[in-house]
Steps between C-alpha positions, in 0.01 A plus 500: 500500500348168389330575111233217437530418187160521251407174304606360164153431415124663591328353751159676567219391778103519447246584739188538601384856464262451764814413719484613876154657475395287717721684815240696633724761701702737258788472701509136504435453097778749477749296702383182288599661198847597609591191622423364119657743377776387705484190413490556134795780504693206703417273241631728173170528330485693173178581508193457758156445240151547660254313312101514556363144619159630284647730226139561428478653865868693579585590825643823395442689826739182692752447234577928474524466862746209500695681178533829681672316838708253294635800253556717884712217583689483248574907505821573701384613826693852406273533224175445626419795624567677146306257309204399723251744686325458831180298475318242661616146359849585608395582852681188654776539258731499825449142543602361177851324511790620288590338215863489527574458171828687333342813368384589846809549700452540911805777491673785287789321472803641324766264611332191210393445183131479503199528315179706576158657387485840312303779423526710220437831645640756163607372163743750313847453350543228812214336743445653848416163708323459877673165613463552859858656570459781690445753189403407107829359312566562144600221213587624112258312383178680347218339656096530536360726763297339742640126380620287794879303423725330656837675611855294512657706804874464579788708651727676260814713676253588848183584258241294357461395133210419377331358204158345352439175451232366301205305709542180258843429429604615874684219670319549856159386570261819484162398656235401302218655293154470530229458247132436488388231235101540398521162269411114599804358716530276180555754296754692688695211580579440109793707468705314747714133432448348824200591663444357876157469677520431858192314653475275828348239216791518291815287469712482803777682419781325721436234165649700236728728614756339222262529224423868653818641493598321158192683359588859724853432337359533171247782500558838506131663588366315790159561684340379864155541512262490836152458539340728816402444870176340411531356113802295402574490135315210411190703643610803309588293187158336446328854596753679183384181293822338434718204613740594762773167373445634128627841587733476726823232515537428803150505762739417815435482895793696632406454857383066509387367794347849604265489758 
């Protein structure tokens, strides 16, 4: 079984909180979240940030909406039905596209070495864990009840052996997090050493693909940010009161020529 390996440094996206609330149909804004989600799983994002375009105005409702779906997502489908009740925004949640990323395996496989999602279902002496394998497995490990791991699964002698790996140091890409930022996009941006706006104004980014990857070489927390369907960054810059090319590194048309 292929393993996709996680990154050697953090790479996190920002968007719009407002993003897809403009899908009228609840079925359709639900399919246009997977396929981001999708996108963002293929692309081995660390974390997903939602940012308010008017902090002074959050769109709570939309961004607890969009949190709730991505988070689903990135629950192995085993373990949704333990961690997530019926109710309405997951209605359509038959539509939304797998993630295929390790920790969601399509079979119980004994035959590889593999790595998948956990439950903690009892914590004694040892760990009683839901992983999706026909009945709970147990690892030596003490661990927290209710916490979600990762399991290394392999075949030992025709039975499975099984142990916890930690989230962070875990050589397989995990999904990604999600997290809802109340601050200016300036602000939130500060933490990072190469910080990437993408705008249709920007620089066209066929240009400086050596300089990019020089300077993607050299960082180790990395951020793209987007502006929304109907106010690019520059929009949302001047409406946060600050300058978009004094906060960000890069301001860069990934998509020149666009019609």
């Amino acid at each position: 079984m292929f393993q996709v390996p996680r990154r050697d440094k953090r790479l996190d996206v920002l968007i719009p909180s407002s993003f897809a609330k403009d899908t009228p149909h609840l079925r359709d804004r639900t399919l246009r979240i997977g396929m981001l989600a999708r996108f963002l799983a293929a692309a081995r994002v660390d974390t997903l940030i939602l940012y308010h375009v008017d902090p002074a105005k959050p769109d709570d409702s939309n961004a607890r909406f969009l949190k709730l779906l991505m988070e689903y997502l990135n629950t192995a489908p085993y373990l949704r039905k333990r961690l997530y009740r019926i109710r309405r925004e997951l209605r359509y949640a038959g539509v939304l596209p797998p993630l295929n990323i390790p920790t969601h395996p399509e079979s119980r496989s004994m035959d590889v070495e593999h790595y998948r999602e956990g439950l903690v279902l009892e914590s004694d002496k040892g760990s009683l864990i839901e992983a999706g394998l026909g009945k709970p497995i147990r690892v030596r490990k003490r661990l927290k009840k209710g916490a979600r791991i990762i399991l290394k699964v392999s075949p030992s002698r025709g039975r499975l052996k099984a142990s916890a790996v930690s989230r962070r140091k875990s050589e397989i890409y995990p999904g990604f997090r999600v997290g809802v930022a109340g601050e200016k996009l300036s602000e939130i941006v500060k933490v990072y050493d190469l910080r990437i706006a993408t705008s249709r104004k920007g620089r066209d980014i066929l240009t400086l693909l050596d300089e990019l990857r020089k300077r993607i070489d050299e960082a180790k927390k990395i951020c793209i940010a987007f502006g929304s369907a109907r106010e690019g960054l520059y929009e949302i810059a001047e409406r946060q009161g600050f300058s978009l090319e004094e906060s960000f590194d890069y301001v860069l048309n990934t998509f020149p020529g666009q019609g």
